[in-house]
N, C-alpha and C positions, 0 to 999 in steps of 0.2 A: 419848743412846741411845734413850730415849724418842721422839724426835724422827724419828729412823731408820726406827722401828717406825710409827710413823703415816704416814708417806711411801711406803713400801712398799705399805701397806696402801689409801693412797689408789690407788696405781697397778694395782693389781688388781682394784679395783674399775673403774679407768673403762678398762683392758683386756678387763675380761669385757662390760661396757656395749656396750663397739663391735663386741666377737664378736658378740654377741646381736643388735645393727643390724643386723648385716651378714645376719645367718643369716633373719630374718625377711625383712630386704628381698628378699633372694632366694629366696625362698617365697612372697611378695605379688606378685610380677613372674613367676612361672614361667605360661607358657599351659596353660591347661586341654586335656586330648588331644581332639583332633576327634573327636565320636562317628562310631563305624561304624556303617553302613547295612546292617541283614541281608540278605544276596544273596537275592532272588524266590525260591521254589521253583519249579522247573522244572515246566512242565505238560507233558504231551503232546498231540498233535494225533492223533487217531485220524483215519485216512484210508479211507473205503469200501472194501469188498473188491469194487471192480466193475470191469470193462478197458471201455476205451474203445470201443465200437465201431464196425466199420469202416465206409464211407460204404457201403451195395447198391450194387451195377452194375446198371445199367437195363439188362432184355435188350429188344431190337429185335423187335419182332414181325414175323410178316410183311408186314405192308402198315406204312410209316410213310409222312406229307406231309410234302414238303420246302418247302412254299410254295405261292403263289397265283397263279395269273394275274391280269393286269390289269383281267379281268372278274370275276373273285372265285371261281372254280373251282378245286378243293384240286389240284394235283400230286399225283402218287400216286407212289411208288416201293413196287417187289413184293422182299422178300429171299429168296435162298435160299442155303443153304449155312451153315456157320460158320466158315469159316478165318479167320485174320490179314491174309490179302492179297484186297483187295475189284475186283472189274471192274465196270464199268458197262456196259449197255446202253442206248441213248436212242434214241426212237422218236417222229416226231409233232411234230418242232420248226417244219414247215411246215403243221401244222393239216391243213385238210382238201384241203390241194393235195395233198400226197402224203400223203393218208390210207393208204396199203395200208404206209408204213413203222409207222405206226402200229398198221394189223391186226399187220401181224408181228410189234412187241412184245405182244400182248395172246397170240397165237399163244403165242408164248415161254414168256411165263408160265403157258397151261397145260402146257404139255411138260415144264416144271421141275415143276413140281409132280406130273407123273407120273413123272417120273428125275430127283428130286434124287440119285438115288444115282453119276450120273456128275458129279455136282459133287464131281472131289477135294475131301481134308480140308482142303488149306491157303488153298483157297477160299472166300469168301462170293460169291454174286453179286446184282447190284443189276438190276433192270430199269425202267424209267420206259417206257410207252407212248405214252404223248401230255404232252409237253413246252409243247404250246400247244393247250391244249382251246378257249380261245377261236376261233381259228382252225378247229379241227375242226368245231367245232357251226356254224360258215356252213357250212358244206358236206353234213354228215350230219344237222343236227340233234340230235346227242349229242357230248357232253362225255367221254365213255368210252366202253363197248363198243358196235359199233357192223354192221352189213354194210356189204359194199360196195355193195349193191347199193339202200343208201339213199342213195348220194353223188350229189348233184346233178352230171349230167354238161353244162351250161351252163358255157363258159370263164371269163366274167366272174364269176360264184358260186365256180368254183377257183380264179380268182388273187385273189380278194377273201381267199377261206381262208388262203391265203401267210402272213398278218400276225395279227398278235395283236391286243386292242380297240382298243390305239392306236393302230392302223395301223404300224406298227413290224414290220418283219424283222427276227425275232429274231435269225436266224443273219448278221446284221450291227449287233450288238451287246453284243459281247465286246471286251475290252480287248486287243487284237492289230492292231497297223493300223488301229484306227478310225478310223472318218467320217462326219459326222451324215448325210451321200448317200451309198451304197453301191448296188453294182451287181448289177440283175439281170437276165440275157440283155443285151436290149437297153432295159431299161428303168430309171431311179433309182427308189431305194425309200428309205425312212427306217430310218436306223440309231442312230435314238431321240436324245434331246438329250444323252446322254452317254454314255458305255463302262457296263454294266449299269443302263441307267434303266428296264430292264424287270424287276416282279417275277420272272419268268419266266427270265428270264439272271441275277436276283440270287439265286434257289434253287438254281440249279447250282452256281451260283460258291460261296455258303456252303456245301453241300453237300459239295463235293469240295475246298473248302479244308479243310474237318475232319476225311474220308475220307480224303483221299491217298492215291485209287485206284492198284492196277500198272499200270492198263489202261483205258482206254475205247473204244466200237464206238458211231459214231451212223450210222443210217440216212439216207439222202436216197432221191427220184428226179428223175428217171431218168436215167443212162447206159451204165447196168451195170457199172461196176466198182469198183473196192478204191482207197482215195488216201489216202498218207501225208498228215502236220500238220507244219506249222513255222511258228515268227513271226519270220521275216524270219533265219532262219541254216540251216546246214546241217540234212536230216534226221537225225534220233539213229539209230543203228546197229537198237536196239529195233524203235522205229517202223516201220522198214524190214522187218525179219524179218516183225514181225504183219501188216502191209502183205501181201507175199508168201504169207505162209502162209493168209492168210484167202482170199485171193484162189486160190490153188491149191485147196483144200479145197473151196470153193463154185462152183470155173470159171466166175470174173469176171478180169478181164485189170488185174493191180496196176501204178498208175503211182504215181511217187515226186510226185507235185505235180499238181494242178486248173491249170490254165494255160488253158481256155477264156475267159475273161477276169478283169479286177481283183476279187480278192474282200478286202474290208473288217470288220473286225470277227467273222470266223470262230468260231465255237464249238472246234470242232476243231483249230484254229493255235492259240487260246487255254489250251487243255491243253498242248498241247506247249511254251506259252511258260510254263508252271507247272511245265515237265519228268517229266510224263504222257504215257507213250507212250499217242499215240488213232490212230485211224483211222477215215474215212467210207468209207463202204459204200452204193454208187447203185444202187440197185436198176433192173431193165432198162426197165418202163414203171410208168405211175400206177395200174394196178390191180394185179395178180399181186405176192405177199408172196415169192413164189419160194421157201417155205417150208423147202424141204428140202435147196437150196443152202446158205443160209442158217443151218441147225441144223448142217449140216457145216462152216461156217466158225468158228461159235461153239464147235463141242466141240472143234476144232483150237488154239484160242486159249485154254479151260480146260487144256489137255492142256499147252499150251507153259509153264505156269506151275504143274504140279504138282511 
């Protein structure tokens, strides 16, 4: 009995022994908890109380340069008006061979400036008087304003005037039909070493690439009349009407095309190949600005675009 009792007692001891093993060892083996990491407190971003402001619009004065001639004479363009839709006038692109196209822009611009008030609202208008001053000053000795009755009347001092410093026609120097020989009467002239290698045809063409005038009217002489533009396709319907209408208004006789001989590198075909309705306007001889034909064909052409 005795014997029982010690047996018993052995096995309760070495069954609580191995509970106890057990309970530790798994308490020596359990992982410690990953510490947490306090979330940041949140900052804020204070942001100016100020709005962006917006870029100025440069207003346009009245006089801005559009560029240089070859001799280094500023271009001038006169603005008047403030509409959306811009016209150009151009004056002077043969210097001082037909200087009186010239008078008549410098004309122009005083007359706008005493009736800006017939320039409808949805019009601005542009005038440039002499397109090639270099050419003017052989002939007048001025670069701008100028009389006629300073114009040297020896032929070889006017056809010398035709050309710009480089000797270069300008109005065969437009990207339209170019030709490094282009035709004048009966004589070659230079149409510069490539389609606008003349400062002077490179400020129109910037100009009116950024402008994308309704309308352009350039001056020539002489034949007296009105001539639609085209480069090498039919005339635009437009073209045709201004044509007409300026020619009616000022009593010059409108022909749809210049066909006295090959013309290369045109200013005026060159608009039209930019899909600019333009038109040239040949005054009747080299002096007389015909002034008042002339102011009649131009308020016809403001009036058709109010």
């Amino acid at each position: 009995m005795k014997n029982i009792v010690l047996i018993v007692i052995a096995l309760l001891i070495i069954v609580g022994g191995g509970i106890y093993f057990l309970t530790t060892a798994n308490d020596s083996y359990t992982k410690d908890p990953i510490p947490q990491t306090p979330a940041p407190e949140e900052t804020s971003v204070t942001t100016p109380d100020t709005e962006i402001a917006e870029p100025e619009e440069v207003e346009r004065g009245p006089e801005s340069t559009i560029g240089e001639s070859a001799g280094g004479t500023e271009i001038t363009a006169y603005h008047f008006g403030t509409g959306s839709e811009e016209i150009i006038f151009i004056g002077g692109i043969h210097g001082g061979y037909s200087a009186n196209t010239a008078l008549l822009g410098f004309e122009l611009v005083d007359w706008f400036k005493e009736n800006e008030d017939k320039i409808p609202e949805t019009i601005t208008v542009t005038v440039i008087p002499v397109l090639n001053p270099d050419g003017l000053e052989k002939v007048t000795g001025e670069t701008g304003r100028f009389e006629m009755s300073d114009a040297a009347a020896d032929t070889a001092t006017k056809v010398a005037g035709r050309f710009n410093s480089n000797n270069v026609d300008l109005n065969r120097n437009f990207d339209c039909e170019w030709n490094a020989e282009g035709t004048w009467q009966n004589r070659t002239v230079s149409g510069g070493s490539a389609p606008f290698s003349e400062p002077e045809s490179q400020a129109v063409r910037d100009y009116v690439l950024e402008i994308k005038p309704t309308a352009v009217v350039t001056w020539y002489s002489a034949a007296g009349g009105v001539y639609a533009s085209t480069c090498g396709g039919e005339v635009k319907t437009e073209t045709l009407a201004l044509t007409k209408l300026f020619a009616e208004a000022a009593g010059y006789t409108a022909h749809e095309e210049y066909d006295y001989y090959e013309i290369t590198g045109d200013m005026v075909n060159w608009f039209a190949k930019e899909n600019i309705p333009a038109i040239s306007v040949l005054l009747t001889n080299h002096t007389n600005t015909e002034f008042e034909k002339n102011r009649a064909g131009v308020e016809a052409i403001l009036n058709y675009f109010k």
